[in-house]
C-alpha positions, 0 to 999 in steps of 0.5 A, spaced: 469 500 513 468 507 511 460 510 512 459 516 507 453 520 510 450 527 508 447 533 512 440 529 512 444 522 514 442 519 507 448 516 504 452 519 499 451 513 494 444 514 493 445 521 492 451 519 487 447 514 483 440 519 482 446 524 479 450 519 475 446 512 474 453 508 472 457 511 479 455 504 483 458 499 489 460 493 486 460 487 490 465 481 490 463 474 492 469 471 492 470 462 494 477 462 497 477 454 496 477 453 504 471 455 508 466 455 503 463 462 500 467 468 502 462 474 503 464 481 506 463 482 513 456 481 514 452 488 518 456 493 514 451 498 512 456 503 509 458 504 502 465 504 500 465 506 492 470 502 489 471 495 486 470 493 493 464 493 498 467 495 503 475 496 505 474 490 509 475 486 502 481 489 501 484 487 507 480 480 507 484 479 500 491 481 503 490 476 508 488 470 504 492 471 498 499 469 497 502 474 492 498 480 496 500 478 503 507 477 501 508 484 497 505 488 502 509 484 508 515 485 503 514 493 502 512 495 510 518 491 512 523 495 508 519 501 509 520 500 517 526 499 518 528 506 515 532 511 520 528 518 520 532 524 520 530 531 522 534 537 517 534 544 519 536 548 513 541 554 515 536 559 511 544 564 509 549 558 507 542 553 505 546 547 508 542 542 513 544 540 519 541 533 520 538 532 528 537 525 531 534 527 537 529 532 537 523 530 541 518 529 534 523 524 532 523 521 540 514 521 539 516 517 532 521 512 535 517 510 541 510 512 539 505 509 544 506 504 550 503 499 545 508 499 540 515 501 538 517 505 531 517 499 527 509 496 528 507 504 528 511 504 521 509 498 519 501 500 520 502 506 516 505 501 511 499 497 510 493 501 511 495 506 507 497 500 502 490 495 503 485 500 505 488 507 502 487 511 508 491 512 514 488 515 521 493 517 526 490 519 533 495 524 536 492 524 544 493 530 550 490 534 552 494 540 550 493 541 543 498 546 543 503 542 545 506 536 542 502 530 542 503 525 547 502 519 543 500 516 535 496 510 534 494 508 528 487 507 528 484 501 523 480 504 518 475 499 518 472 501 524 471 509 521 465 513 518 466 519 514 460 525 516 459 530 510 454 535 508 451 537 501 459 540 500 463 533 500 466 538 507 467 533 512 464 535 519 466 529 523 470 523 524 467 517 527 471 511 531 467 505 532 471 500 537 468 494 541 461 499 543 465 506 544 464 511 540 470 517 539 467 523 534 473 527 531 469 534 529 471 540 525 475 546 527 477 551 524 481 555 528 489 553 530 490 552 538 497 555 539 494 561 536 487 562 537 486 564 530 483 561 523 487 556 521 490 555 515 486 548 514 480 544 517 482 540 523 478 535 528 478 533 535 475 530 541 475 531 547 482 528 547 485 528 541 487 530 534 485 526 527 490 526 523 487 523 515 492 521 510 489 517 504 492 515 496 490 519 491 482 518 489 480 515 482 473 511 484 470 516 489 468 521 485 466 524 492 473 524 493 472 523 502 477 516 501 483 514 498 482 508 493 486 502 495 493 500 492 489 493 490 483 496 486 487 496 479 488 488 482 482 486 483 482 481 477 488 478 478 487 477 485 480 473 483 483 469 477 489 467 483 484 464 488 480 461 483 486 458 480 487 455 486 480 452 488 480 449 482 487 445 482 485 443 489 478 441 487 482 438 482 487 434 487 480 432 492 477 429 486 482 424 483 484 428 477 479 425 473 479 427 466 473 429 463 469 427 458 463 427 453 456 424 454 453 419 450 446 417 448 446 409 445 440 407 447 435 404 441 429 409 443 428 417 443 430 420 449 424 422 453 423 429 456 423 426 463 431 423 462 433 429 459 432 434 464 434 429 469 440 429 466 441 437 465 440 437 472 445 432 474 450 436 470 449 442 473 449 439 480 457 437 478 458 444 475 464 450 478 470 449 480 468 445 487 466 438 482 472 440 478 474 432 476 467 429 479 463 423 475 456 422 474 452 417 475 447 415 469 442 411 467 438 409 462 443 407 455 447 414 458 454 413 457 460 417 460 466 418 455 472 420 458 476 425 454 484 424 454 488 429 459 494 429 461 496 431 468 498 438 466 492 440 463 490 440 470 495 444 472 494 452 473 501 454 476 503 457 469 496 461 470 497 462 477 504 464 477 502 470 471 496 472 476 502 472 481 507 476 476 502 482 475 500 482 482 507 483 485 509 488 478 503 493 481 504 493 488 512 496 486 517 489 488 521 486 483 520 480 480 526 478 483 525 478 489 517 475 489 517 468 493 511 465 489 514 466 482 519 462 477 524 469 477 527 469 483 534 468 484 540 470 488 544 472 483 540 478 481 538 480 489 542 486 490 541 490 484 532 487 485 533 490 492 537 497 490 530 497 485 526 497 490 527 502 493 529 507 488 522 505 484 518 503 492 520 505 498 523 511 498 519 514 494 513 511 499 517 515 505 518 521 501 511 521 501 509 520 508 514 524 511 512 530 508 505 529 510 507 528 517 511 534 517 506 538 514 501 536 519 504 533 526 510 538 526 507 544 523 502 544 528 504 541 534 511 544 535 513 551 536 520 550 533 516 549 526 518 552 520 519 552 513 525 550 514 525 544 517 524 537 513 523 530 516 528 525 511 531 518 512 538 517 513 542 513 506 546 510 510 543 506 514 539 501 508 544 495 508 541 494 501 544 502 498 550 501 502 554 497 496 551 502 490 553 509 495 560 506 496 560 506 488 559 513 487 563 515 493 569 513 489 566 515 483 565 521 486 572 522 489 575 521 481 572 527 480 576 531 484 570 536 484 567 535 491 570 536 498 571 530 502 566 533 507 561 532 501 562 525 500 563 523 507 556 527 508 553 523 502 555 517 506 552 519 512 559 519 517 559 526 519 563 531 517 572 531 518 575 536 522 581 538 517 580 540 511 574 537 510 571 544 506 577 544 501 578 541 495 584 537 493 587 535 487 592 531 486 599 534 487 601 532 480 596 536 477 598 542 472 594 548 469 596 547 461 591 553 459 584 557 460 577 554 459 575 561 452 569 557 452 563 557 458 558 556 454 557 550 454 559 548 462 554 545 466 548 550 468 550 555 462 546 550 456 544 554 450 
């Protein structure tokens, strides 16, 4: 949970509500149809502004609802099992040359004793997704040498201290009584001079704050969490479901009408009596419960079939929203009526294309920028953290494709393509490029204008 604080210690969301009264945290109180009331955390004194109380909501729903847990489970899967590549650019011929080895790609790989690169992956995945935000702690004692190790700590359990200015100060980690405050530094370890951002430490490490863009947080301190524009779907989903539960718990029994057939008027008495017994039956836990009446009150059952106490259509349209806007396919979602084999290939192609990829792009360069560039002193402009094409089983059959469309063209050299296949260079005549020996020149290109790069 985040808590946002000023310079007097005052949280930012009474400031905000004085300067603009619409601006406000809303509370969600959501049935999860199995323990009862489902409340946020109880002891959180924080804010968080956005449709949740607290981020504690956001990972609460990613656990107990279905379609959410299985979107996000999906991306961080495919998300970690991307092979990491560093690239070196050659600044005279621009060619980049791929290293495998480099000691940051080594600290990504294996990046505490607790974890392998595929957990610390799938951590980034998921706070980045659930909670908008990812804090990675980079510990050593040195902090002009690489790290000696990445955690990713749980956003949960961090507080945000800011002044006046939104410029945030320090970082708090409250973890099971033990306190680690990250304060701001202005000046670069490696050099001694001002740095060219604002960076935290404690005694003992570095912080490291990446979060998704801030649309709910006029204060801009946090990111906003993947599932705020969900937040209907994912109530209606629950909701659906308690109901037909209730439903199933009750016996399925219809509803029905209730009718007075007594002689004499009905006293004041009888019918709050009845008002409260209505009540009492009301909500979704008494969907299909009867009343027991007296006094000439007659219950009238109305016709209903079984599928009007059925919500799976409602339920798998919920379902259908909530994995569209969490980037996965129809195709591949476990919780609707679209998934088949014979549209798997072409659904995981686009899930990368359309999710995956771009999600890494995004985080690596930002590990790039701020990891890399401050902790290793071969840093440079050149360098770029990428992943390896080749390595994606789900790409492997469209790359085959455009290779051999590629070598149709004749206007590629073999190491170009085998380089977009990610199998290395060839020794002989990788750089030329052949024809077929059949080929004979018929003339001269007189117009130039309009080939490729000279449009008019």
């Amino acid at each position: 949970m985040f808590k946002f604080f000023t310079k007097d210690k005052t949280p930012i969301v009474e400031q905000v509500k004085d300067k603009a009264p619409h601006v406000k945290s809303q509370i969600i109180e959501l049935n999860d149809g199995l323990n009862g009331s489902f409340v946020p955390t109880s002891g959180n004194t924080g804010f968080y502004l956005s449709y949740f109380r607290n981020i504690g909501d956001a990972f609460n729903f990613a656990a107990k609802v279905a379609p959410v847990g299985d979107a996000i489970k999906m991306r961080s899967n495919e998300y970690s099992q991307i092979n990491k590549v560093l690239y070196k650019r050659d600044p005279k011929t621009g060619k980049a040359i791929s290293d495998f080895n480099h000691p940051f790609l080594k600290l990504l790989e294996n990046p505490n004793f607790k974890q392998t690169g595929i957990g610390f992956d799938k951590d980034f995945s998921n706070h980045k997704i659930i909670g908008g935000n990812v804090f990675i702690r980079a510990s050593g004692l040195n902090f002009s040498a690489p790290p000696k190790e990445l955690n990713c700590l749980d956003p949960r359990l961090m507080s945000i201290d800011s002044d006046t200015g939104n410029f945030v100060k320090e970082y708090r980690f409250d973890n099971g009584g033990r306190s680690e405050v990250f304060k701001a530094s202005n000046i670069d370890p490696r050099t001694g001079k001002l740095s060219p951002r604002t960076r935290y430490f404690s005694s003992t490490a570095e912080l490291y704050h990446y979060k998704n863009p801030t649309i709910s947080n006029p204060l801009g301190l946090a990111g906003d969490s993947d599932l705020q524009p969900l937040i209907d779907e994912i109530l209606q989903y629950q909701y659906a479901s308690f109901h037909n539960k209730s439903m199933l718990i009750n016996g399925m029994r219809p509803s029905g009408i209730l009718v007075y057939k007594g002689q004499g008027e009905i006293s004041d008495e009888d019918i709050e009596r009845c008002k409260e017994q209505l009540n009492e039956a009301s909500g979704m836990a008494n969907a299909g419960k009867r009343l027991i009446l007296g006094n000439d009150f007659h219950w009238t059952p109305l016709s209903e079939n079984m599928k009007d106490g059925d919500f799976l259509k409602n339920k798998r349209d919920n379902a259908d929203n909530i994995y569209s806007t969490l980037g996965i396919p129809l195709a591949l979602s476990t919780q609707t009526a679209t998934m088949t084999y014979s549209n798997m290939d072409s659904a995981r192609s686009l899930l990368y294309h359309s999710t995956v990829l771009p999600f890494a792009k995004e985080n690596y360069a930002e590990l790039k920028s701020t990891i890399f560039n401050d902790r290793y002193s071969d840093s440079d402009n050149y360098y770029s953290l990428g992943y390896d094409i080749s390595s994606i089983p789900a790409l492997q059959t469209e790359m085959l494709d455009k290779s051999i469309k590629m070598k149709e063209t004749e206007a590629l050299t073999l190491n170009e393509r085998r380089s977009y296949l990610g199998v290395g260079d060839s020794d002989e005549f990788g750089d030329k490029i052949m024809v077929h020996s059949g080929s004979v020149a018929i003339g001269d290109d007189t117009n130039k204008s309009n080939n490729f790069g000279n449009e008019v």
